[in-house]
C-alpha positions as CSV (number, residue, x, y, z in Angstrom):
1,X,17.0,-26.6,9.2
2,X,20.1,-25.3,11.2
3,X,19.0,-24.1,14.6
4,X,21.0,-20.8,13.6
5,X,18.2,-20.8,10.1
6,X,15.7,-21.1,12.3
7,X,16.6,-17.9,14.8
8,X,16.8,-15.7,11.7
9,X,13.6,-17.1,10.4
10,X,11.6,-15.9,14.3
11,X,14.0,-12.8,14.0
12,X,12.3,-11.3,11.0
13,X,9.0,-10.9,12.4
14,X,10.4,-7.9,14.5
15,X,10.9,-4.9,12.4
16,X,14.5,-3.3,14.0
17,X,15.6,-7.1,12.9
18,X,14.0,-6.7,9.3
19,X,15.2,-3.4,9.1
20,X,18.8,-4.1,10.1
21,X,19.0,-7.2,7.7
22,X,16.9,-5.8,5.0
23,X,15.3,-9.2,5.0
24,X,11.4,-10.7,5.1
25,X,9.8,-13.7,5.6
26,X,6.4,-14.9,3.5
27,X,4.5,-18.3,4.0
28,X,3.1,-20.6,2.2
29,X,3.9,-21.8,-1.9
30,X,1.5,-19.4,-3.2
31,X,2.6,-16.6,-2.1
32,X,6.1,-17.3,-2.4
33,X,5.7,-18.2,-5.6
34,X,5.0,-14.5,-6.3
35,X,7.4,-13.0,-4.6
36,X,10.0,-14.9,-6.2
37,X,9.4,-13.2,-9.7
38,X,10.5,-10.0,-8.3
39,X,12.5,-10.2,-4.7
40,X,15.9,-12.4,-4.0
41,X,15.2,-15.6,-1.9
42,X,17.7,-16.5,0.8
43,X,16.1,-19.2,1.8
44,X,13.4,-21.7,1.5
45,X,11.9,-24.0,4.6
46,X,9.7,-27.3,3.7
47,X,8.8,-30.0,3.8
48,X,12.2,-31.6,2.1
49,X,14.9,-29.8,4.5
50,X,12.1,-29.0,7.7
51,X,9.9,-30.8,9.8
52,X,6.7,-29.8,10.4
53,X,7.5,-28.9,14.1
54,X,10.5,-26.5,12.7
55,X,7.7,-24.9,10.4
56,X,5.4,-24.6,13.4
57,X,8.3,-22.8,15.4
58,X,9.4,-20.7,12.4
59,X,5.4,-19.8,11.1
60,X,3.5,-16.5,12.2
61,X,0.6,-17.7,11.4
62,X,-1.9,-19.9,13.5
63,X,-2.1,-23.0,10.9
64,X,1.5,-22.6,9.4
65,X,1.0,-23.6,5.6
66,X,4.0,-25.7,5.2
67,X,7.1,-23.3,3.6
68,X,8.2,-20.4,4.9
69,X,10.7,-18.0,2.7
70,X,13.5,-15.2,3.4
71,X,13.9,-12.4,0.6
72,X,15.4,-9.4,0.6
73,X,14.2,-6.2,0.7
74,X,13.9,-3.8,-2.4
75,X,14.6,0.0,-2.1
76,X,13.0,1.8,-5.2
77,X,13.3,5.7,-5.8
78,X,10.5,7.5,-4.6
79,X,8.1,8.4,-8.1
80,X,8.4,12.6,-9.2
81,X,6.6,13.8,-12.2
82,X,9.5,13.2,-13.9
83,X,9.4,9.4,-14.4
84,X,5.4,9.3,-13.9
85,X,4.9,11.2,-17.0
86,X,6.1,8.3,-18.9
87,X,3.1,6.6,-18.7
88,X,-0.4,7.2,-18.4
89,X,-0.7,3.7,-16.2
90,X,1.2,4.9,-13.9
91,X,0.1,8.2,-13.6
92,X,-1.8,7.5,-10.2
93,X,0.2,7.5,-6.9
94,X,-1.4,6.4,-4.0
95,X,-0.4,8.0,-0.7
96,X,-1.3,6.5,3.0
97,X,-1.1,8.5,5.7
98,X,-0.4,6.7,8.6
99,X,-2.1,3.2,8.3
100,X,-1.6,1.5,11.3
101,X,-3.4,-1.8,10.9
102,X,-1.3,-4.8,9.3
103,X,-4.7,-6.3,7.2
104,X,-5.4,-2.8,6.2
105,X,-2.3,-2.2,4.4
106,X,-1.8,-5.5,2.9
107,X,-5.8,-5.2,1.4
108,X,-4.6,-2.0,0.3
109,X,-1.5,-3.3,-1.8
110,X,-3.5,-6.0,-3.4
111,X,-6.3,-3.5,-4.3
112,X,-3.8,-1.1,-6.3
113,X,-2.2,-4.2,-7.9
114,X,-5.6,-4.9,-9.4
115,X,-6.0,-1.1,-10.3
116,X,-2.8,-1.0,-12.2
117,X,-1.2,1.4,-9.3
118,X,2.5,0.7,-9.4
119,X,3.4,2.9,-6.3
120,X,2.7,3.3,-3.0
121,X,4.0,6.6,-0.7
122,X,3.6,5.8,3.1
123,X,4.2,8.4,5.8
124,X,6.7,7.3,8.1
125,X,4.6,6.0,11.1
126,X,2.6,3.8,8.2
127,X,3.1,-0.1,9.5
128,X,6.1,-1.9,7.5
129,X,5.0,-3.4,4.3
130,X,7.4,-6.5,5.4
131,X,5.3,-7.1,8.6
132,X,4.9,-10.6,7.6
133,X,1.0,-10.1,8.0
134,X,0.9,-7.8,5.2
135,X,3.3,-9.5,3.3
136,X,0.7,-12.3,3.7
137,X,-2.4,-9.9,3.4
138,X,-0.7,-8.8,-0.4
139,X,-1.3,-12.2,-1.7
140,X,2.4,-11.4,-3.7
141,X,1.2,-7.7,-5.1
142,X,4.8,-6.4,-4.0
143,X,6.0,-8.2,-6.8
144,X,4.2,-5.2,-9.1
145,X,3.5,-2.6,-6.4
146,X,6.3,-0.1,-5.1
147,X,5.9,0.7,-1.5
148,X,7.8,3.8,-0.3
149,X,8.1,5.8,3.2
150,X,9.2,9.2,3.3
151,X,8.5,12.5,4.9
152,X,5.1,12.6,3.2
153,X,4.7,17.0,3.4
154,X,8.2,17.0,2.5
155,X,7.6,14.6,-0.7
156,X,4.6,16.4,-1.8
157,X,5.7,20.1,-1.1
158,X,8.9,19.1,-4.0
159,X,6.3,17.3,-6.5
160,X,4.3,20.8,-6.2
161,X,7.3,22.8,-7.1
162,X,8.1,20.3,-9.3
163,X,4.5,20.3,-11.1
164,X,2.4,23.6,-10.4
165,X,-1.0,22.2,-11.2
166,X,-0.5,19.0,-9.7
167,X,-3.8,17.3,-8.6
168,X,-4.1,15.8,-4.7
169,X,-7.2,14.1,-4.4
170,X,-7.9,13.3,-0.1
171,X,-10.6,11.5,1.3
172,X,-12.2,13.9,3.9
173,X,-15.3,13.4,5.5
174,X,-16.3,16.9,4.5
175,X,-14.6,16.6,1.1
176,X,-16.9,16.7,-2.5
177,X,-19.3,14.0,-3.7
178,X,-16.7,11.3,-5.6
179,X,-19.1,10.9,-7.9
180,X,-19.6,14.4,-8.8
181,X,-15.7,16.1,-8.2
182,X,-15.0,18.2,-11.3
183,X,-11.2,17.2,-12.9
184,X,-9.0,19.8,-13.4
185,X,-7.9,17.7,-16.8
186,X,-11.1,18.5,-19.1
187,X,-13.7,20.9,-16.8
188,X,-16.2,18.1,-17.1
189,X,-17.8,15.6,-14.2
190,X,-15.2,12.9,-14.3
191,X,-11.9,12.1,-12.1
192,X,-8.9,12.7,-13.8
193,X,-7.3,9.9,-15.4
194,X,-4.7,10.6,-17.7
195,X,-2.5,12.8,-15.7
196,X,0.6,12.5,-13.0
197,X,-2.2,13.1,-9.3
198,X,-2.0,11.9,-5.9
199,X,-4.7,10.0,-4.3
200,X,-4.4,10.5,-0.3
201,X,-5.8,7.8,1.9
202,X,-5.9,8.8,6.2
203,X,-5.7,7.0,8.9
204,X,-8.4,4.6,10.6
205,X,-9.5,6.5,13.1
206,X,-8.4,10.0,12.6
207,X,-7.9,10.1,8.7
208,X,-5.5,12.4,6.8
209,X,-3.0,14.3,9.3
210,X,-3.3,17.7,9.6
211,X,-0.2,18.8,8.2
212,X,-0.8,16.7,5.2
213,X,-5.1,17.9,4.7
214,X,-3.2,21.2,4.3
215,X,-1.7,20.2,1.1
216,X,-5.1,18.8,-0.2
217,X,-6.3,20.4,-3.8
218,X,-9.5,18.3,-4.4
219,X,-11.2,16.9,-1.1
220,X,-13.4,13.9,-1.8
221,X,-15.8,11.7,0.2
222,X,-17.6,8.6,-0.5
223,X,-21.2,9.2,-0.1
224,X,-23.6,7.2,1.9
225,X,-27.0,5.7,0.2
226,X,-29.7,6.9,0.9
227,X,-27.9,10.5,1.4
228,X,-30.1,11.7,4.9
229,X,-30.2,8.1,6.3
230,X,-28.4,7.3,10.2
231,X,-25.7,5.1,9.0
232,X,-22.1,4.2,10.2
233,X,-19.2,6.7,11.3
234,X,-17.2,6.0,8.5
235,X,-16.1,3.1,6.4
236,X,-13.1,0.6,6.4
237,X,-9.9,2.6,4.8
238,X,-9.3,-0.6,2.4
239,X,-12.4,-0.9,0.9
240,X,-12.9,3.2,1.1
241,X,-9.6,2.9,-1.2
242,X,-10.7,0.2,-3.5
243,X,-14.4,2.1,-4.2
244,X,-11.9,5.8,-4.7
245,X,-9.7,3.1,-7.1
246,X,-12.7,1.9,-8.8
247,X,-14.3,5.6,-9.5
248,X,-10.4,6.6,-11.0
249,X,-10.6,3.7,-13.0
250,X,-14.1,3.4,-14.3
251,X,-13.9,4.5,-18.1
252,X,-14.5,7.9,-18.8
């Protein structure tokens, strides 16, 4: 590796240098294996063009796992009703509202990946889904998950003109019983499945913002179990997003 290779490589793990390149890095074969099915590589570090000491110098992580990979960036269009009425698997949007937490988000990419949820609308303080630790975190789910930051009031305020009746589900600690919400799709005890909604996810320690609870049609909570027990504040917001994911999913 050129010493000039290796200064781009320690570049990308500060965002204003990701962002100006439109750049990332990921680590180790794996992952980059993914990532190659869907992003433009730039170049590839191992062990037959790098020592292990460039690695080391080049890795983010603690035990660097032996290849380190640029790609570019990908900018998709933001999804509208428009293009998520073509089809039903990709009805579900999931929307984070300022995530700050690098683990957090890249848990959270993986988990829609599993749940068939192709995009991801982020609010513009929501950490970078190239931060190389939740590039690693995604275990190569941005191959098949679009991750998007925008305005998120903005966004939303144009899907409702756009779509009247639009469902936004948001995880509130004073929102309905998941288990019992009533869909607007069929009147009966179910989440609705088969229609273009919004699934709103807050921040970790102050949940959805303000501006954004406003626009809120059906608030949801996760219960706790036994219902009157002392129990924790609140839970993690990956694996609160994975349980809402499962309860969407579950077959109706």
């Amino acid at each position: 590796m050129t010493k000039s290779e290796i200064k781009l490589v320690r570049s990308l793990h500060q965002k204003k240098f990701r962002d100006e390149l439109g750049l990332f890095i990921a680590e180790g074969d794996k992952c980059i294996n993914e990532l190659r099915k869907h992003f433009e590589l730039v170049l590839l570090a191992d062990a037959s063009n790098a020592t292990a000491k460039e690695i080391e110098q080049m890795s983010m992580l603690r035990t660097p796992q032996g290849s380190i990979a640029v790609f570019k960036q990908v900018n998709s269009p933001l999804p509208t009703t428009l293009n998520a009425k073509r089809s039903t698997l990709n009805a579900l949007t999931l929307v984070l509202d300022g995530i700050q937490d690098p683990g957090n988000l890249g848990t959270i990419i993986r988990t829609a990946d599993w749940f068939g949820v192709h995009d991801i609308v982020c609010s513009l303080d929501t950490v970078d889904c190239y931060n190389p630790k939740v590039v690693q975190a995604t275990m190569g789910a941005l191959t098949r998950v679009r991750v998007h930051y925008t305005d998120l009031v903005e966004w939303l305020s144009t899907l409702n003109s756009q779509f009247s009746t639009l469902p936004i589900y948001g995880t509130l600690l004073d929102g309905n019983n998941l288990y019992e919400e009533t869909s607007i799709c069929n009147n009966q005890s179910t989440i609705c499945n088969n229609q273009f909604s919004i699934l709103i996810m807050g921040n970790e320690g102050n949940g959805i913002s303000q501006s954004v609870r406003s626009l809120v049609t059906h608030p949801i909570r996760i219960p706790s179990f036994p219902p009157d027990a002392e129990t924790s504040e609140s839970l993690n917001v990956a694996i609160a997003t994975a349980i809402v994911l499962a309860e969407f999913r579950r077959p109706k």
